[in-house]
BANUGU-741440 format. One record per residue: x, y, z of N, C-alpha, C, O in turn. Coordinates in steps of 0.001 Angstrom, whole numbers, plus 524288, in hexadecimal, padded with zeros to 5 digits. Layout:
<nodes>
XYZXYZXYZXYZ ...
</nodes>
This chain:
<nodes>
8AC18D14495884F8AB5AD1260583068A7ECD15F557FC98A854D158457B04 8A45AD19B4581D48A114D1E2857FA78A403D1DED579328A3A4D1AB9575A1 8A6B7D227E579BD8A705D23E9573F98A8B8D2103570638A6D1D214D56BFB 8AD16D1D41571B28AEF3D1A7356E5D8AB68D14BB56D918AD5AD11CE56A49 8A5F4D1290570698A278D0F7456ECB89EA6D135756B4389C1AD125C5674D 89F05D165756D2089BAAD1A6B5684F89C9CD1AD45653789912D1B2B561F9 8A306D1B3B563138A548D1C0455E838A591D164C559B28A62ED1698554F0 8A4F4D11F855CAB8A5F6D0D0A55A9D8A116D0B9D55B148A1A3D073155945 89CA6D0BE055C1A897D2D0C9A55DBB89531D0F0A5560E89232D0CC255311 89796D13715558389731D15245501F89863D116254A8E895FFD10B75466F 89BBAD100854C0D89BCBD0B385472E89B87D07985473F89E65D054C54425 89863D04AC54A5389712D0087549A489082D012C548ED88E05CFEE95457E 88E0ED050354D3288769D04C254CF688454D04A05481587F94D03F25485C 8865ED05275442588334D03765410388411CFB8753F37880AFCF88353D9B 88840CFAC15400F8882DCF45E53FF588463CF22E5454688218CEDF9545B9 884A5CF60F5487C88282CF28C54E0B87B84CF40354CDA8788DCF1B354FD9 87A2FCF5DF54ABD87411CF893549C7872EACF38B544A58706ECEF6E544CD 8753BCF586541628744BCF0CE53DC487320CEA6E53F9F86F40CE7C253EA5 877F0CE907542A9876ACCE456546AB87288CE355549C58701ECDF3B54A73 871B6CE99154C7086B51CE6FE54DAB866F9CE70554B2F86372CE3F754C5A 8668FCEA9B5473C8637FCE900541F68642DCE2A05419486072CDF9E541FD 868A2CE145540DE867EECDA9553DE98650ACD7215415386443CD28A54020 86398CD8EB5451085F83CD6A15499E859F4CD576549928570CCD1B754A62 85990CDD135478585346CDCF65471E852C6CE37F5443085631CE6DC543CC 84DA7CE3945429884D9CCE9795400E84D40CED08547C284C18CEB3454C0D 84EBDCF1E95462784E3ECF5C454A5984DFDCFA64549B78505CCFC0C545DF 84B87CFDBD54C9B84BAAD041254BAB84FB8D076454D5F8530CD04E454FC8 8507CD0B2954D1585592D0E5E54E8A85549D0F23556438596FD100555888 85173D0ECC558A384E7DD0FC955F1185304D08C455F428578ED078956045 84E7ED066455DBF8513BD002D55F6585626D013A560E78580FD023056536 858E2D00B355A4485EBFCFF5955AE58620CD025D55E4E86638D007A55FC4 86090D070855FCA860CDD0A505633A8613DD08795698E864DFD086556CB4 85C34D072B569C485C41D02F956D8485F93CFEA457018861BECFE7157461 85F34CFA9256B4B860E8CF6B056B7A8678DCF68856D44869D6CF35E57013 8697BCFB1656A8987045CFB8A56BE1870DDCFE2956FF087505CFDA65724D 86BF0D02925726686D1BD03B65793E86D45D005657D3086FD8D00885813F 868E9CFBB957AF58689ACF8BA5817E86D1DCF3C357EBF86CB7CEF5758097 87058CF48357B5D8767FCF06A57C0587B75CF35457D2A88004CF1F357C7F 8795FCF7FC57F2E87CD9CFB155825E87F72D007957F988821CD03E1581B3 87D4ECFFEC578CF87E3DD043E5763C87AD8D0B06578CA87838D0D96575AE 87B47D0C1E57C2987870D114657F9F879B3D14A557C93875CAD15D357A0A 87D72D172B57B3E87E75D1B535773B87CFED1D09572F487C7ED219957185 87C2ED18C55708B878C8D188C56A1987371D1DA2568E186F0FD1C5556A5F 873B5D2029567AC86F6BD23D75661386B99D217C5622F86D18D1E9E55EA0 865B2D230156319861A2D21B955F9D8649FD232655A03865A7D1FD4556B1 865CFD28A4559918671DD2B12555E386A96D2A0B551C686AC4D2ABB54D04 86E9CD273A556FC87332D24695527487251D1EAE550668754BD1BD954DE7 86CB3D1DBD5526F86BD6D17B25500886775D181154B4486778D14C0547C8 8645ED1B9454B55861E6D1FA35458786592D214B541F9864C9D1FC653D7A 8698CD241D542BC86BDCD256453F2686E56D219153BAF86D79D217E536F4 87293D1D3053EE8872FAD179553D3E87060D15C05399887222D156053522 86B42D142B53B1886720D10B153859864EBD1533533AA861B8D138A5307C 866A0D1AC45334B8641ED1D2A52F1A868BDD1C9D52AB88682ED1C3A525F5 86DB9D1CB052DDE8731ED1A9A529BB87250D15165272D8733FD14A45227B 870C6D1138529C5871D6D0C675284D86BD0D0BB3525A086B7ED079752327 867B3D0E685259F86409D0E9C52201866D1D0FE451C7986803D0C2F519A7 867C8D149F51B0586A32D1778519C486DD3D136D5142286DC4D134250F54 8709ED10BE518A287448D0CF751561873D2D0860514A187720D05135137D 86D6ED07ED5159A86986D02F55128486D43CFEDC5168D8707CCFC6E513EF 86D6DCFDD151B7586DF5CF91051FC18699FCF8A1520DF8689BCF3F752174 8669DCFAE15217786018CF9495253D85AFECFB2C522DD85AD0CFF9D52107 85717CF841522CB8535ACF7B151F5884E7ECFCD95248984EA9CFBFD52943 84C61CFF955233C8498CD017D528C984260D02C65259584110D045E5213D 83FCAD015C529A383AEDD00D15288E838A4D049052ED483A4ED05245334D 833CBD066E52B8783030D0B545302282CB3D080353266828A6D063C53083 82E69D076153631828FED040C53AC6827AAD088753E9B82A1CD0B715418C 82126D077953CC781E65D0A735425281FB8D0AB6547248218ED06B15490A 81F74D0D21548DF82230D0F9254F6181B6DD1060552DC8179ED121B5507D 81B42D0EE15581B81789D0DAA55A42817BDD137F55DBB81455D1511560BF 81CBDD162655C5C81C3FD1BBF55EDD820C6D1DD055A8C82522D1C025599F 81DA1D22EE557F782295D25CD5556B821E7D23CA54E9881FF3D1FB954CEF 82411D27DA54BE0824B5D24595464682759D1D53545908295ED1A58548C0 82647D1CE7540B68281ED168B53F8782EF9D18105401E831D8D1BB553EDB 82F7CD12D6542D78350FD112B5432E83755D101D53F2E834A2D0FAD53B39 83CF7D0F5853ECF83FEFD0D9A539A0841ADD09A653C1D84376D0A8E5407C 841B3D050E53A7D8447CD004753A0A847DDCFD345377884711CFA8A5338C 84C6ECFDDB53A688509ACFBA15361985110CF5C45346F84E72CF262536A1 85313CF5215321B85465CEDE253235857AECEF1452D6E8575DCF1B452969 85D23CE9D05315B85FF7CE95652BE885FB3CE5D65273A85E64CE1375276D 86100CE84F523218612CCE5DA51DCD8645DCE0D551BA3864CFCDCF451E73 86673CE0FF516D886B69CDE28515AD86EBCCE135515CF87280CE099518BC 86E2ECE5BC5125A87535CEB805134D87582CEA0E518558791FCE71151963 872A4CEB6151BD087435CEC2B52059874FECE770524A78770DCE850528E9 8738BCE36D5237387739CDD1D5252D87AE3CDE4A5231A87E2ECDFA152658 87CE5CDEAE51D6788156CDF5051AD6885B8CE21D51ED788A0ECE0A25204D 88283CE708520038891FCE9C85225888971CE8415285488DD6CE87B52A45 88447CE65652C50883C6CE27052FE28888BCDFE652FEA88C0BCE08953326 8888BCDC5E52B6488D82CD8C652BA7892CBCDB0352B90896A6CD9E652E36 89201CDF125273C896D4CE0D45261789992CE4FA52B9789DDBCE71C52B1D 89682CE57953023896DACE7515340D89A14CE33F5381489EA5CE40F53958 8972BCDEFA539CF899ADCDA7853B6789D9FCD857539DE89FC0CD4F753C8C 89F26CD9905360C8A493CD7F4533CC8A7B3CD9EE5358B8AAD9CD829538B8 8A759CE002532F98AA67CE561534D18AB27CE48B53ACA8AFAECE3D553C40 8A78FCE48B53E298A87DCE26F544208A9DACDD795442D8ABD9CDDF754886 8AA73CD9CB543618AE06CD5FA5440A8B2F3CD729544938B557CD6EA548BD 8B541CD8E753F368BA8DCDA5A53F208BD16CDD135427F8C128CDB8F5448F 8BB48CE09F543398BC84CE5D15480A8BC6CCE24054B468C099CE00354C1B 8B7FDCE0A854DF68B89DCDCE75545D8BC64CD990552608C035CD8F95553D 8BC62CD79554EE98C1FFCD32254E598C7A7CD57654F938CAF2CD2EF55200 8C886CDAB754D998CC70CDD3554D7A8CD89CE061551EB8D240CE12455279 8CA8ACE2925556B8CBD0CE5D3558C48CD02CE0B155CBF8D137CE02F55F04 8C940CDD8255D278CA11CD7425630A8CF60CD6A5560198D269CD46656312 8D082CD73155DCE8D7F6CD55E55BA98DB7BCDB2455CB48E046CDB3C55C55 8D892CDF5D55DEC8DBAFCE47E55F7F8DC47CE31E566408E026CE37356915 8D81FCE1E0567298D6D0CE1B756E698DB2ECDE5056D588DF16CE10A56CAD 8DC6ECD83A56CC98DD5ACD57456EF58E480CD4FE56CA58E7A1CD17256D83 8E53BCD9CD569AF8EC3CCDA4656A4F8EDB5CD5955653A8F204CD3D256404 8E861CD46D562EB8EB2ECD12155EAD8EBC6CD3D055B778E893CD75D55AEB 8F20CCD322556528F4D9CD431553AC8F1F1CD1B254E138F420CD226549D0 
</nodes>
């Protein structure tokens, strides 16, 4: 499954990052974290910074500098309303698809 969860892996991670934003605020290390030990191993620090500097970027997440107890202040994201907004508009978009492909698997016409 390597490349091709990698490849589908790409368009969705920013709906699945956002989702765990709607949880709680988090830093780029966390979320990092948080999607290795649910079995995401592959995920790079790097590609979860760059993410969160896009979706800054495009006003989804609000980010504030908290002191760091080692190292400069952290950035902390948390999501906004834009960014519930496309949250939802994400879950939708995945609805449909899972609606439509479980009707590809299952040979319905």
């Amino acid at each position: 499954m390597g490349k091709q969860l990698t490849e589908m892996l790409k368009g969705t991670l920013e709906g699945v990052v956002l989702a765990i934003l709607s949880g709680r605020s988090a830093y780029g290390y966390e979320i990092t974290a948080w999607l290795r030990d649910r079995g995401f191993s592959d995920i790079a620090e790097g590609t979860i910074y760059a993410l969160l500097v896009r979706m800054e970027q495009r006003g989804f997440v609000d980010v504030e500098k908290v002191p760091s107890e080692k190292g400069p202040p952290r950035k902390v994201y948390s999501l906004n309303a834009q960014g519930r907004e496309h949250l939802d508009e994400f879950w939708r978009t995945w609805s449909f698809l899972t609606e439509r492909l479980e009707q590809l698997r299952e040979g319905v016409d």
